[in-house]
C-alpha positions in Angstrom: -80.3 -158.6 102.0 -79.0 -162.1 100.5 -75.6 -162.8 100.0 -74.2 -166.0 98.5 -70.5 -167.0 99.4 -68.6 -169.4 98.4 -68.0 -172.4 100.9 -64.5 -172.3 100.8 -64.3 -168.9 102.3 -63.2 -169.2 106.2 -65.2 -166.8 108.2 -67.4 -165.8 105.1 -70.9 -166.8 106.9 -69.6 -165.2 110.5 -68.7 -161.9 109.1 -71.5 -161.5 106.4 -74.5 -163.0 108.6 -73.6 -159.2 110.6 -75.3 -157.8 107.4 -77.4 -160.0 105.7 -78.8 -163.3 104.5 -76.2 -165.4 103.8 -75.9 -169.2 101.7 -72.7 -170.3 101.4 -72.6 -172.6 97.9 -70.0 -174.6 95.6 -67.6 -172.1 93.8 -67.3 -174.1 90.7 -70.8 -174.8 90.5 -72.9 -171.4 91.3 -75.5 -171.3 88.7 -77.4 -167.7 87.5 -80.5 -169.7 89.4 -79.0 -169.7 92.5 -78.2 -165.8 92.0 -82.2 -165.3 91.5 -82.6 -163.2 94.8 -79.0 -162.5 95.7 -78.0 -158.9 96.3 -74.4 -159.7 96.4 -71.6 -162.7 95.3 -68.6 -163.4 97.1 -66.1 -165.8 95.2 -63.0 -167.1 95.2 -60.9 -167.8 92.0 -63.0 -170.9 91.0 -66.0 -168.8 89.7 -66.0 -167.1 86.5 -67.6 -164.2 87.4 -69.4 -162.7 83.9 -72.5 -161.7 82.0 -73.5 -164.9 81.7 -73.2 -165.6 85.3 -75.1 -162.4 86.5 -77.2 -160.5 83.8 -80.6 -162.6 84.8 -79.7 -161.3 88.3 -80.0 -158.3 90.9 -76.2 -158.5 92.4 -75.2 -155.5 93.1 -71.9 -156.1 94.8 -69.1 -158.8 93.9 -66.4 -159.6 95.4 -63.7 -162.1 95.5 -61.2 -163.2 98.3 -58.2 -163.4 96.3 -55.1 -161.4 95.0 -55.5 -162.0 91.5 -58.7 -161.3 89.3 -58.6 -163.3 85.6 -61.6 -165.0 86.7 -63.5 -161.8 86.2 -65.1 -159.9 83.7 -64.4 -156.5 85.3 -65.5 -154.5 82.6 -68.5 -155.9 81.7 -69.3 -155.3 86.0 -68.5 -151.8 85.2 -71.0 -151.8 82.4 -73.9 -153.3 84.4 -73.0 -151.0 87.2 -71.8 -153.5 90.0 -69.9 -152.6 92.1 -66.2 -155.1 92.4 -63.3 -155.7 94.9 -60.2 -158.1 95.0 -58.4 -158.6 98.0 -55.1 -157.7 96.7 -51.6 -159.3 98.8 -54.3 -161.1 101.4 -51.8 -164.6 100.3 -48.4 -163.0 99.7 -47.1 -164.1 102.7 -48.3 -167.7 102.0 -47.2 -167.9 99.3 -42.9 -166.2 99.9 -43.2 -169.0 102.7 -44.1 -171.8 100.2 -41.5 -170.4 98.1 -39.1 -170.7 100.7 -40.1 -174.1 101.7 -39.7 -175.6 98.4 -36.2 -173.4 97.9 -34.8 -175.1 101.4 -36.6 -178.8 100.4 -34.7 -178.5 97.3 -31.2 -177.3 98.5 -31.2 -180.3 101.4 -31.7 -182.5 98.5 -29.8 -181.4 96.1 -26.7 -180.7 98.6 -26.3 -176.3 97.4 -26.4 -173.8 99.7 -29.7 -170.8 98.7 -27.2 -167.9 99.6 -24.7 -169.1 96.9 -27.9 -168.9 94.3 -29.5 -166.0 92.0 -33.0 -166.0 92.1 -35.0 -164.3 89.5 -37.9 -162.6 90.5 -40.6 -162.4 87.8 -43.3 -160.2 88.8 -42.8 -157.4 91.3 -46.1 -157.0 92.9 -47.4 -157.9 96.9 -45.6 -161.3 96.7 -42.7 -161.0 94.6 -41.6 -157.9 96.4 -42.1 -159.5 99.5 -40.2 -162.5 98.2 -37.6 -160.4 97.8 -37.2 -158.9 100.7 -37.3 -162.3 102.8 -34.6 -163.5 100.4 -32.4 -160.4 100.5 -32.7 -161.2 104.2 -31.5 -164.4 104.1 -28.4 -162.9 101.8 -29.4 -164.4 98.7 -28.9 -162.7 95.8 -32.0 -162.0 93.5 -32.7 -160.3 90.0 -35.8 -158.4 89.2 -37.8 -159.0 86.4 -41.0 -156.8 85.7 -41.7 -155.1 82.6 -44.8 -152.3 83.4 -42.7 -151.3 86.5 -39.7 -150.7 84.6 -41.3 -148.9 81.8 -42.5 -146.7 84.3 -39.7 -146.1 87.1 -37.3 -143.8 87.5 -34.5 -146.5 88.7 -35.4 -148.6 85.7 -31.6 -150.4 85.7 -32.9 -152.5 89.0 -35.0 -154.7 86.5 -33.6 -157.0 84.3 -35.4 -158.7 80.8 -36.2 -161.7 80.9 -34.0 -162.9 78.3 -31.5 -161.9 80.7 -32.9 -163.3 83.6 -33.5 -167.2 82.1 -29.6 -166.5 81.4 -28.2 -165.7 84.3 -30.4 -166.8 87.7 -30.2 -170.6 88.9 -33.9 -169.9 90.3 -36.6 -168.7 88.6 -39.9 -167.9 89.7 -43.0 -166.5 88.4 -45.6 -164.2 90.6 -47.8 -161.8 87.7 -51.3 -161.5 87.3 -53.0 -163.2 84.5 -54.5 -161.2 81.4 -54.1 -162.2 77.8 -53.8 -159.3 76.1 -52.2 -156.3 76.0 -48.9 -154.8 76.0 -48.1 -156.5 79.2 -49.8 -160.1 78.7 -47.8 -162.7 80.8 -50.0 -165.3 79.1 -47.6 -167.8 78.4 -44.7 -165.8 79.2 -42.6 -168.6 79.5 -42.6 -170.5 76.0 -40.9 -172.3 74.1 -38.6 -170.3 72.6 -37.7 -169.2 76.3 -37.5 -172.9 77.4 -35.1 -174.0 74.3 -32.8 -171.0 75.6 -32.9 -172.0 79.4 -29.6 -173.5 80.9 -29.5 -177.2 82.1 -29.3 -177.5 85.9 -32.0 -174.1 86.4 -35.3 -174.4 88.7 -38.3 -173.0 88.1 -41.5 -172.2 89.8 -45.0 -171.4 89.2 -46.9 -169.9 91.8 -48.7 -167.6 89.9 -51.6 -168.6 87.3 -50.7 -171.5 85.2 -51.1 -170.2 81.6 -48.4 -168.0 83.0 -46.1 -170.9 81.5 -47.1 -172.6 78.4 -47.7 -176.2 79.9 -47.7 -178.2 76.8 -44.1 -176.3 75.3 -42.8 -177.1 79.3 -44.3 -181.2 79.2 -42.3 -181.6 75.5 -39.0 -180.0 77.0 -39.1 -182.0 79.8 -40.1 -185.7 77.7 -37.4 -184.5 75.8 -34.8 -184.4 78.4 -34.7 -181.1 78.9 -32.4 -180.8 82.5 -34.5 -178.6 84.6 -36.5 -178.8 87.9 -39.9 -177.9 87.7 -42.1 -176.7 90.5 -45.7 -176.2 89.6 -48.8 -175.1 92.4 -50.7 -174.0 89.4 -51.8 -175.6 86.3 -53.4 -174.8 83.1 -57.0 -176.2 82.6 -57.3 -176.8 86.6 -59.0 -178.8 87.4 -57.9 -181.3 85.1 -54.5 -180.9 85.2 -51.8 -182.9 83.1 -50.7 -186.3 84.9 -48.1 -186.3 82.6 -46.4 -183.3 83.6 -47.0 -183.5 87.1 -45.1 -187.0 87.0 -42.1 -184.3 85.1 -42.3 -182.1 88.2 -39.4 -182.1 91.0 -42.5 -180.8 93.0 -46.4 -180.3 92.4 -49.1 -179.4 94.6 -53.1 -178.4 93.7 -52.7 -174.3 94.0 -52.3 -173.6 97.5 -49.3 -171.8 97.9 -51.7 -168.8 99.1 -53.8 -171.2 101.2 -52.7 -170.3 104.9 -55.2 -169.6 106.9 -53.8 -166.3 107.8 -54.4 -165.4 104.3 -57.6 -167.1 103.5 -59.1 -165.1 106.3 -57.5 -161.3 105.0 -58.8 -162.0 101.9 -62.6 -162.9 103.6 -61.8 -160.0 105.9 -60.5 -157.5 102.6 -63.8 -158.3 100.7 -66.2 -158.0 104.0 -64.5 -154.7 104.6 -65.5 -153.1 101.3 -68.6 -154.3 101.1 -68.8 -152.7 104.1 -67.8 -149.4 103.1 -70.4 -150.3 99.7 -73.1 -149.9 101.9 -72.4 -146.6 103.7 -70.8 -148.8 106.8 -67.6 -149.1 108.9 -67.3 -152.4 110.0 -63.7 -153.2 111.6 -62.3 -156.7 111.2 -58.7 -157.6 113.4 -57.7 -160.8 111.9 -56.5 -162.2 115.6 -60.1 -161.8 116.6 -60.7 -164.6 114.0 -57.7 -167.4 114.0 -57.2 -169.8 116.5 -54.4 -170.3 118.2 -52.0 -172.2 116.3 -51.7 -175.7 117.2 -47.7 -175.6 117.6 -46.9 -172.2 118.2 -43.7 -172.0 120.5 -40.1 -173.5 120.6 -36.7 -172.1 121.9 -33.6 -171.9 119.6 -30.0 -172.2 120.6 -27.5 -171.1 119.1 -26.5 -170.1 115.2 -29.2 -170.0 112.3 -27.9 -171.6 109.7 -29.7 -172.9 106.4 -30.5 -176.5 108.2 -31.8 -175.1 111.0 -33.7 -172.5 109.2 -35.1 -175.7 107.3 -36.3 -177.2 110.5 -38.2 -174.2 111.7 -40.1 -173.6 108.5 -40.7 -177.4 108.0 -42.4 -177.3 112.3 -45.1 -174.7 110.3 -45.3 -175.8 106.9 -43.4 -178.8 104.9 -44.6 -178.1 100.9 -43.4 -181.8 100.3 -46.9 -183.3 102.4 -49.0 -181.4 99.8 -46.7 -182.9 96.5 -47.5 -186.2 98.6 -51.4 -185.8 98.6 -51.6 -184.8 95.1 -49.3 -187.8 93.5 -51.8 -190.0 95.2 -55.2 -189.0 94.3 -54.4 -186.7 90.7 -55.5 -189.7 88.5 -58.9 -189.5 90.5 -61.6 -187.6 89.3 -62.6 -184.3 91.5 -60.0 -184.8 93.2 -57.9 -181.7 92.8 -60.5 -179.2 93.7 -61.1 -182.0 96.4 -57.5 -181.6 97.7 -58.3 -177.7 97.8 -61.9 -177.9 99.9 -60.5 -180.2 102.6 -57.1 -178.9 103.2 -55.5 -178.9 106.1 -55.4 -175.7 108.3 -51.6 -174.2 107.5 -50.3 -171.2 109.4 -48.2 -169.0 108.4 -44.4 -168.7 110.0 -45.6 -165.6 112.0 -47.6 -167.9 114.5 -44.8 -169.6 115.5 -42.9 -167.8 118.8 -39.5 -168.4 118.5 -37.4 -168.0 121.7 -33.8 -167.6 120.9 -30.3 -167.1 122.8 -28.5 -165.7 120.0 -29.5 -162.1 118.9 -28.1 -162.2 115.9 -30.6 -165.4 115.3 -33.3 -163.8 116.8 -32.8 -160.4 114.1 -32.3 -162.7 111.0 -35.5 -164.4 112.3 -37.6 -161.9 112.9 -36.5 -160.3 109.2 -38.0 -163.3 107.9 -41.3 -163.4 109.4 -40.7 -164.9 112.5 -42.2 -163.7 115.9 -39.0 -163.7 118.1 -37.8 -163.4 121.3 -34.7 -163.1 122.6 -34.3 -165.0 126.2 
């Protein structure tokens, strides 16, 4: 059995050589040649995974190590018979904690405190539900926006329009999937008419996919002095991304909010598990039998958590203003964003860090946050 992976995909070759043959090859550049003699494809959201990819081809499995999907043609799949699987919330922790370290970059810098804020949620899925629990826990209010969930809950009043939402949250920040049709299309959800409504002095984020926000209506608000602070990790047209509205953005970095290592590895792990179960086999996968140990993973805390000191924890595991940094200075190069993607650093996730605390009420508030805590 032969089974291409993309490079990018930690653990893909030690997991998969248990069952087969495997190449590991460029995402962006896997041919229908290279699929000749391959029984199965695992990608990553690079590949555009369709007919014209696989009809000359034998693949009989696909997966892909990510949350979201847009980058394949699921239906056509069905059609031909293949069998597919996503590795749905394998980065929603990354990405809550870049969300968080962007929110506590931002209020240093800015001089507010995040529990005196209203962030609006857009998208209640694996990460913005998670979001919203680590914010709750942190005592800052939030708003829920999510318009298939409310059509179909009972408790519809706990989401908001988004109308209402641009109106009344200081923070907004998008986490939907990607389709461009349908009832429910967030394709270019935030236009616009949205934009021209916006109050001065709001942030907003895009962790999402980046036609989730109309980049060319958000570059003319902005060159026309629009007053808001923008935080993009996705872009439309990656990888050639607009220079000229990444030199608008308070913040911009080359989609990696998801890119811990803790969640590049579930979704690797997600993807080898059902193509386990594809082929009639149980194969179990504990993710501590595959990470390292983290590099820095132990400090003791003294006294009262407060939003500085909360800073300074998050920022020992993960600083989002390094990756804004690396971008700036190579985004006018060519290659260089999906460059910035293949070679980036190995980021943990907030869990790996032990924190040894005096205070239990620090220690609780911690350990709601993601935190692995001890109380000494």
């Amino acid at each position: 059995m032969k089974i291409l992976v993309d490079e990018n995909m930690p653990y893909a070759t030690q997991l998969f050589q248990t069952i087969g043959e495997v190449k590991a090859v460029s995402g962006r550049s896997i041919s229908s040649s290279e699929l000749a003699t391959a029984d199965a494809l695992m990608v990553r959201s690079v590949t555009q995974v369709n007919e014209a990819l696989l009809k000359e081809s034998k693949v009989k499995f696909v997966g892909t190590a990510t949350a979201g999907f847009d980058h394949v043609d699921r239906q056509w799949l069905a059609q031909a018979g293949i069998a597919f699987s996503a590795a749905p919330g394998c980065n929603a922790t990354a990405v809550v904690e870049y969300v968080f370290s962007v929110l506590l970059v931002l209020a240093e810098r800015d001089c507010f405190d995040l529990r005196e804020k209203t962030v609006g949620i857009v998208g209640v899925g694996n990460v913005g539900s998670r979001l919203n629990v680590r914010l709750k826990a942190w005592g800052v209010n939030t708003l829920l926006c999510d318009p298939p969930r409310a059509d179909a809950a009972d408790n519809s009043e706990q989401f908001w329009p988004l109308e209402k939402l641009v109106s009344q949250a200081d923070i907004l920040t998008f986490h939907t999937p990607l389709n461009k049709s349908g009832h429910y299309s967030p394709y270019h959800l935030l236009n616009e008419k949205l934009l021209t409504a916006m109050p001065a002095g709001r942030i907003v984020l895009n962790t999402s996919r980046g036609a989730v926000v109309d980049n060319q209506a958000l570059l003319t608000a902005l060159e026309n002095g629009k007053k808001i602070d923008v935080i993009l990790d996705v872009w439309q047209h990656e990888p050639s991304i607009s220079l000229a509205l990444l030199a608008k953005a308070r913040i911009g970095t080359p989609h990696i909010a998801g890119y811990s290592l803790e969640g590049r590895a579930r979704g690797t792990s997600q993807i080898f598990t059902a193509f386990s179960q594809f082929l009639g086999q149980e194969q179990q996968i504990k993710l501590a039998d595959l990470l390292p140990s983290a590099e820095f993973n132990e400090i003791t805390f003294s006294g009262e958590l407060t939003q500085a000191s909360l800073k300074r924890l998050v920022h020992l595991v993960y600083d989002v203003r390094r990756d804004d940094a690396r971008l700036r200075k190579i985004a006018h190069l060519a290659g260089q964003f999906d460059h910035l993607r293949k070679y980036y650093p190995e980021r943990r996730e907030w869990s790996s860090l032990r924190v040894s605390c005096d205070d239990a009420d620090a220690a609780n508030r911690l350990k709601m946050l993601g935190f692995n805590t001890k109380l000494i």
